[in-house]
C-alpha positions as CSV (number, residue, x, y, z in Angstrom):
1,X,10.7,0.2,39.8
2,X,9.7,-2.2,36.7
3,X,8.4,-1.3,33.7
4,X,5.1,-0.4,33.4
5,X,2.9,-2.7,31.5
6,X,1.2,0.1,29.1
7,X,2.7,3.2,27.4
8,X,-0.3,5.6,26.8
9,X,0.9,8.0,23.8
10,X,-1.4,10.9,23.2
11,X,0.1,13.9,20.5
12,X,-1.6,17.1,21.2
13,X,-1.7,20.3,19.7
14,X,-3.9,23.7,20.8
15,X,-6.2,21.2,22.4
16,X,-5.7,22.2,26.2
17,X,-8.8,21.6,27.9
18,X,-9.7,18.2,26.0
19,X,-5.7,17.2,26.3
20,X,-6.4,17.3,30.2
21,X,-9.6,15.8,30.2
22,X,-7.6,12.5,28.1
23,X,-5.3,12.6,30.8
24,X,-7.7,12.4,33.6
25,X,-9.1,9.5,31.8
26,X,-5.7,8.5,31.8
27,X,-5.4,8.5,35.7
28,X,-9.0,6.9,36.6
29,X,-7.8,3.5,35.3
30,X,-8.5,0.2,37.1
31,X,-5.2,-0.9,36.0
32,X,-2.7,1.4,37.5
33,X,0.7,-0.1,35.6
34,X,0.9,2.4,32.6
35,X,2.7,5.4,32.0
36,X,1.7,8.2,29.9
37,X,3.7,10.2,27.4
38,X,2.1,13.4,26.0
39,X,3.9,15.1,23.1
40,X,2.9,18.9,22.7
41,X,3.2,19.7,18.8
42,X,4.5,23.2,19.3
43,X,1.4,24.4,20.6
44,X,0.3,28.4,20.5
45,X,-2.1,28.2,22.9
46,X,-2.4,27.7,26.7
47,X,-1.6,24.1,26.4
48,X,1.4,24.0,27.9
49,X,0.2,26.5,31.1
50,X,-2.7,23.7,31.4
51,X,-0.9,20.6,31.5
52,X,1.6,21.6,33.9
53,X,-0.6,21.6,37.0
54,X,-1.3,17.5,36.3
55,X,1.0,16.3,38.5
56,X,1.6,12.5,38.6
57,X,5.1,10.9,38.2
58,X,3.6,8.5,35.5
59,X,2.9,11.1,33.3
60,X,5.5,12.5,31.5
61,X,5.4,15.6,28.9
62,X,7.9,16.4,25.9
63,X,7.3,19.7,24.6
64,X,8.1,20.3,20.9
65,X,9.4,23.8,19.6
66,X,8.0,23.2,16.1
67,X,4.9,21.7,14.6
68,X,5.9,18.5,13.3
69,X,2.3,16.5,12.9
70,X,0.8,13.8,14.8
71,X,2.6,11.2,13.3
72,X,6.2,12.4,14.1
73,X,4.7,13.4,18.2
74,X,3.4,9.3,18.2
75,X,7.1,8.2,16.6
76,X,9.0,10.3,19.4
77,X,6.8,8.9,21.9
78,X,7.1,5.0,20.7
79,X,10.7,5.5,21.0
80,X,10.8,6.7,24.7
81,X,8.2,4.4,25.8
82,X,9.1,2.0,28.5
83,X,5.9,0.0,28.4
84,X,5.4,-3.6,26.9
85,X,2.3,-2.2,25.3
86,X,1.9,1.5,23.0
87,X,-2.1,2.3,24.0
88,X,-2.7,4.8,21.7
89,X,-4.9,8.1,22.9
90,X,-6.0,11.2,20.9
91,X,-6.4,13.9,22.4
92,X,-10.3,15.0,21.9
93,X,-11.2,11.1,23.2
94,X,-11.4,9.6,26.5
95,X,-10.5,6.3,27.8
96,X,-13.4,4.5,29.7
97,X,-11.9,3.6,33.5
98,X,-11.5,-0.6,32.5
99,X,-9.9,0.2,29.6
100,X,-6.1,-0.9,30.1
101,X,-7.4,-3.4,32.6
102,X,-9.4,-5.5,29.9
103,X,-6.5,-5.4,27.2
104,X,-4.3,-6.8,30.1
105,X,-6.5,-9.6,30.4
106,X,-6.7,-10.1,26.7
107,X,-3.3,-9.7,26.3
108,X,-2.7,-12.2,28.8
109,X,-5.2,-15.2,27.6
110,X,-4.3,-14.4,23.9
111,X,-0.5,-14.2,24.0
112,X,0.6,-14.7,20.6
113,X,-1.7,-11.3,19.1
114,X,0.1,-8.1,19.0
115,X,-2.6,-5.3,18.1
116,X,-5.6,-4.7,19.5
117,X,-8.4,-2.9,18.8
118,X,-12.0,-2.3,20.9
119,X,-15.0,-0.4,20.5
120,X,-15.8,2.9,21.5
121,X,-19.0,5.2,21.9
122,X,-19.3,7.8,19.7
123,X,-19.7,11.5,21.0
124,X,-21.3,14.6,19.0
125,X,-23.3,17.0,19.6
126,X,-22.9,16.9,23.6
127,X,-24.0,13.4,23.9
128,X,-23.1,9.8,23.0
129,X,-24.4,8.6,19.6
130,X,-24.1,4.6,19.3
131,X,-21.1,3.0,19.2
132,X,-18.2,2.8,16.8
133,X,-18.8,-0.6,14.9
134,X,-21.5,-3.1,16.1
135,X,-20.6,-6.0,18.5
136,X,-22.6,-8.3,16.2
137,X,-21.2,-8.1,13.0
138,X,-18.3,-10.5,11.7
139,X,-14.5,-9.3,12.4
140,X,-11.8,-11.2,11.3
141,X,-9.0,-11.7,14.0
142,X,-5.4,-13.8,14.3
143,X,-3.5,-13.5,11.1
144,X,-4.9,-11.5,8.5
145,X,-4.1,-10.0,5.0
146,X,-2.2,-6.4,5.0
147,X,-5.0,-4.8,2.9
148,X,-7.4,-5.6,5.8
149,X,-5.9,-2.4,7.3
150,X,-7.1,-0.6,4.7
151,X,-11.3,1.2,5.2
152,X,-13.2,-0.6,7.7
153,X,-14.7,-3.4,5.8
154,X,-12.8,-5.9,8.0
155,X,-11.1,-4.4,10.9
156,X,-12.8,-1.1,12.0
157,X,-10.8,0.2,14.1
158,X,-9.4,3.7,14.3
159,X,-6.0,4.5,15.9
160,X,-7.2,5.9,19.3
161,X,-8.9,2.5,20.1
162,X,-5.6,0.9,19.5
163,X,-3.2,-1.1,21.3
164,X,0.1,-2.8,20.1
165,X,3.0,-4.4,21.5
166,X,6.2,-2.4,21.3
167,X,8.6,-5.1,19.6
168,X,5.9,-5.2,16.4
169,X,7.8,-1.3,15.9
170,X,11.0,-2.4,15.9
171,X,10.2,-5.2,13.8
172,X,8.0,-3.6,11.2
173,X,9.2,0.0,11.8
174,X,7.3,3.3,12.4
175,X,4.8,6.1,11.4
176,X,5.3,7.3,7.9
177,X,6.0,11.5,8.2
178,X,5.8,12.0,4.5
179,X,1.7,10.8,5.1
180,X,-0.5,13.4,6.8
181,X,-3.9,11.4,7.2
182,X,-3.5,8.0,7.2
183,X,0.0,7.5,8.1
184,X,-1.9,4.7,11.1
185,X,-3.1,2.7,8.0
186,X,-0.7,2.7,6.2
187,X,1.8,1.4,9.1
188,X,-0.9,-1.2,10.1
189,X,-0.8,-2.8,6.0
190,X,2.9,-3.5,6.6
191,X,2.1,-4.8,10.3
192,X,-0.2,-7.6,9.4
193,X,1.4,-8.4,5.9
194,X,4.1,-8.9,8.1
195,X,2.1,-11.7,10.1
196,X,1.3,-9.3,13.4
197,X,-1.7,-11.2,14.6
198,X,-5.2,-9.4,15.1
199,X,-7.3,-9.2,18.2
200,X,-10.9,-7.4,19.1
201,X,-12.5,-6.1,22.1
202,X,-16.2,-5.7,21.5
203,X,-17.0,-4.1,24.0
204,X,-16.5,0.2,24.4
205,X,-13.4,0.7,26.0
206,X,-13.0,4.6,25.5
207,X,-15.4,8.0,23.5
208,X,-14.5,8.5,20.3
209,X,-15.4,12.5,19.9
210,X,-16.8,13.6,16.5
211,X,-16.2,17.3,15.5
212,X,-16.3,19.4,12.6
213,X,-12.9,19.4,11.9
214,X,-13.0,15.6,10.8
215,X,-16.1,16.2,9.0
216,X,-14.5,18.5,6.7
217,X,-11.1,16.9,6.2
218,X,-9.8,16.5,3.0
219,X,-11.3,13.4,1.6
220,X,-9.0,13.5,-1.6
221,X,-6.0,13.0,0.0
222,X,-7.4,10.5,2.4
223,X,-8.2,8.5,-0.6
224,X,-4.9,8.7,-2.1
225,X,-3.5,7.7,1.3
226,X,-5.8,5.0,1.9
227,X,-3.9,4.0,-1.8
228,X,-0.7,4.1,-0.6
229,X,-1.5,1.9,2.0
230,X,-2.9,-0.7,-0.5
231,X,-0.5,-0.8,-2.8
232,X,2.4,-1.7,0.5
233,X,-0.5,-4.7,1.5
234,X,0.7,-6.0,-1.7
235,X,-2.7,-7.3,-2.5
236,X,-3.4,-9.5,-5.5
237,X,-4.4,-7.7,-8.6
238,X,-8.1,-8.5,-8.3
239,X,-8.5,-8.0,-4.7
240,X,-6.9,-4.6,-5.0
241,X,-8.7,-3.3,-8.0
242,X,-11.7,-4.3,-6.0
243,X,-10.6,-2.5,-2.8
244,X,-10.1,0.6,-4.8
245,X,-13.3,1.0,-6.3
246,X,-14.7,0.0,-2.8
247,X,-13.0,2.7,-0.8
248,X,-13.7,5.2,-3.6
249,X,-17.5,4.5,-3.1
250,X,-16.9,5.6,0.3
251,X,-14.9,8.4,0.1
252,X,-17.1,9.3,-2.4
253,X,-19.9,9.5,0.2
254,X,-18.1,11.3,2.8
255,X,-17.7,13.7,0.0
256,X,-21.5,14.1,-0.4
257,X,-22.3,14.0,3.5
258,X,-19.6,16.9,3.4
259,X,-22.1,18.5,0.9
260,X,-19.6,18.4,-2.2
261,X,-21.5,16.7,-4.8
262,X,-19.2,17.5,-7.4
263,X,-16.6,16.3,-6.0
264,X,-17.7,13.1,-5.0
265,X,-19.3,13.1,-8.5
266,X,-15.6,13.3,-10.2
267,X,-13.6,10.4,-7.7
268,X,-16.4,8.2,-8.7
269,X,-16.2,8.6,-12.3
270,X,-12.5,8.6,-11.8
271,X,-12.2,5.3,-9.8
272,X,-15.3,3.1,-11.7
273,X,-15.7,5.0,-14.8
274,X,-18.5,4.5,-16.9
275,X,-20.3,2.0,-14.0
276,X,-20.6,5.1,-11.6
277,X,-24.1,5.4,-13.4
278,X,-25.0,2.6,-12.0
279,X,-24.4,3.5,-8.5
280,X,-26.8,5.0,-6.6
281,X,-24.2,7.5,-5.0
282,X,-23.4,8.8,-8.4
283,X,-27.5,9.6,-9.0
284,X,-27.2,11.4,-5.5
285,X,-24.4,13.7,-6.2
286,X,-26.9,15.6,-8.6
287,X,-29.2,16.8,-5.8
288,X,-29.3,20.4,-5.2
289,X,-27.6,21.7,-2.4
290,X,-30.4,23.4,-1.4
291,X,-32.2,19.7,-0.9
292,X,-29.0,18.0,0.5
293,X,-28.9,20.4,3.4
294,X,-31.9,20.0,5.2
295,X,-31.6,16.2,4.7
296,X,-28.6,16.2,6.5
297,X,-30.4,18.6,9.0
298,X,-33.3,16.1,9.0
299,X,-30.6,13.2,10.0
300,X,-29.1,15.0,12.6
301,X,-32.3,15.9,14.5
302,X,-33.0,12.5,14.4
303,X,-30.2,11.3,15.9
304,X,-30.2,14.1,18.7
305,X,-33.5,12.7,19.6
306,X,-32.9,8.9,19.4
307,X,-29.6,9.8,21.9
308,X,-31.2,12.0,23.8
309,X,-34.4,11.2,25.6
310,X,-34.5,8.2,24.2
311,X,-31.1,6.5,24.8
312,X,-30.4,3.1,26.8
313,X,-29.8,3.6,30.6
314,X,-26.3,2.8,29.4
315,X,-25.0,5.7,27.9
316,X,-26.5,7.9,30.4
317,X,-24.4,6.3,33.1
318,X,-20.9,6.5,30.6
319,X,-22.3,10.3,30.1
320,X,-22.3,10.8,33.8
321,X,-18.3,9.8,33.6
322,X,-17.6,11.4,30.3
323,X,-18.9,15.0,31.8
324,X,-16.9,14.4,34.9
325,X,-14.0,13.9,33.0
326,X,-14.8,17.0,30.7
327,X,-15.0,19.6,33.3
328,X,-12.3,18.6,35.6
């Protein structure tokens, strides 16, 4: 039998009914030459009862004893992968049926990239809510700078919409396990500083599910990380002291969203000192709490409505394969 042309990796942990739901979206794809490695963290729940009655010789499970983190599960997985390609797949998102079939064709008429990224739709609430970055707007792609991994200023991409070829791992290495956030940037810096050339799919390839538990992750560290990653770009001086205060802005946001004022108050006196009272954020962060909450309310009802009756024929067709993929 030859090799098969994708390796889809997806780490899970306590995640059993979404787990088989990214599986399934795993099966339905148009381009049948993949197989798919799922690495169970040391799961506690029913996970592993669940996933044992997908039967399919292309999907293949390793089942950890111990929690070890996301990273280490993707590491284990590159390493066993038979495939020319490492598709990347968390396991609370979907891959839409055309998926692996359009990164082939990429792939194919663009043979000197080795990472791709596409769009996705984004998924809260019950329904899809726009898409992850818009088609429109500029992207740089070929050979770019390593600090273009870092935020989403010029490639926004997150790891679950991500493809790359298997040699840029052995030639750049693997998964930091020291890092618990952004262990994907971070890897992605040294990629392209190392000259792995860029590619985008505008188009949305897979759902990207929003949840609580991303909401409220810890912002401080993901700033540090998102540091850490800069600083192994090697970006110029300038460039990187610019990059810093940039991302702080918008962890500094998140922070707010999150409804910590204070905190987002401090990174951004930290990072820009006194010019954080020229920012508009830093005015925001003194807003009651009892103001900030029902203006995120407000936000969210509006966005339940504009997705809901009011959303393009579109999503309601992906929705139709999103809920068939959720219950089974």
């Amino acid at each position: 039998m030859s090799a098969p042309r994708f390796t889809v990796v997806i780490p899970t942990y306590n995640r059993s009914a979404s787990t088989a739901a990214a599986i399934r979206s795993v099966l339905i794809q148009t381009d049948a030459r993949w197989e798919c490695l799922v690495v169970d963290d040391g799961s506690t729940d029913d996970t592993r009862a669940v996933l044992s009655t997908i039967v399919d010789p292309r999907v293949h499970f390793i089942w950890n004893e111990k929690n070890r983190g996301q990273h280490a599960c993707r590491n284990q997985a590159i390493r066993a992968a038979k495939g020319e390609w490492i598709a990347f797949l968390d396991s609370d998102d979907l891959f839409l049926p055309g998926r692996l079939e359009a990164l082939s064709c990429a792939a194919a008429l663009r043979p000197t990239v080795g990472f791709w990224f596409t769009n996705a739709y984004r998924h809260r609430w019950g329904r899809l809510i726009g898409l992850l970055f818009d088609p429109s707007r500029e992207i740089s792609e070929g050979k770019v700078p390593g600090w273009y991994a870092v935020g989403d200023l010029w490639l926004p991409y997150v790891t679950t919409m991500v493809c790359v070829r298997k040699s840029a791992f052995e030639d750049t290495g693997f998964f930091r396990e020291d890092l618990r956030i952004l262990e994907d940037t971070e890897l992605y810096a040294r990629m392209f500083k190392g000259g792995l050339e860029v590619g985008v799919l505008r188009e949305p390839l897979a759902v990207r599910f929003i949840h609580e538990g991303q909401i409220t992750r810890d912002h401080e560290r993901d700033f540090s990380e998102s540091m850490e990653a800069l600083r192994n770009s090697c970006a110029p001086p300038k460039i990187a002291a610019a990059h810093r205060a940039r991302v702080a802005r918008e962890v500094a946001g998140y922070l707010l969203k999150s409804l910590k004022p204070a905190q987002s108050r401090a990174l951004l006196e930290k990072e820009l000192g006194a010019a954080a009272r020229g920012t508009a954020l830093w005015w925001a962060t003194f807003l009651p709490s009892s103001l900030l909450a029902p203006v995120r309310a407000a936000r969210e009802a509006c966005l339940r409505l504009r997705w809901g009756a009011f959303a393009p024929a579109e999503y309601r067709e992906t929705s139709l394969i999103v809920d068939s993929l959720l219950n089974g």
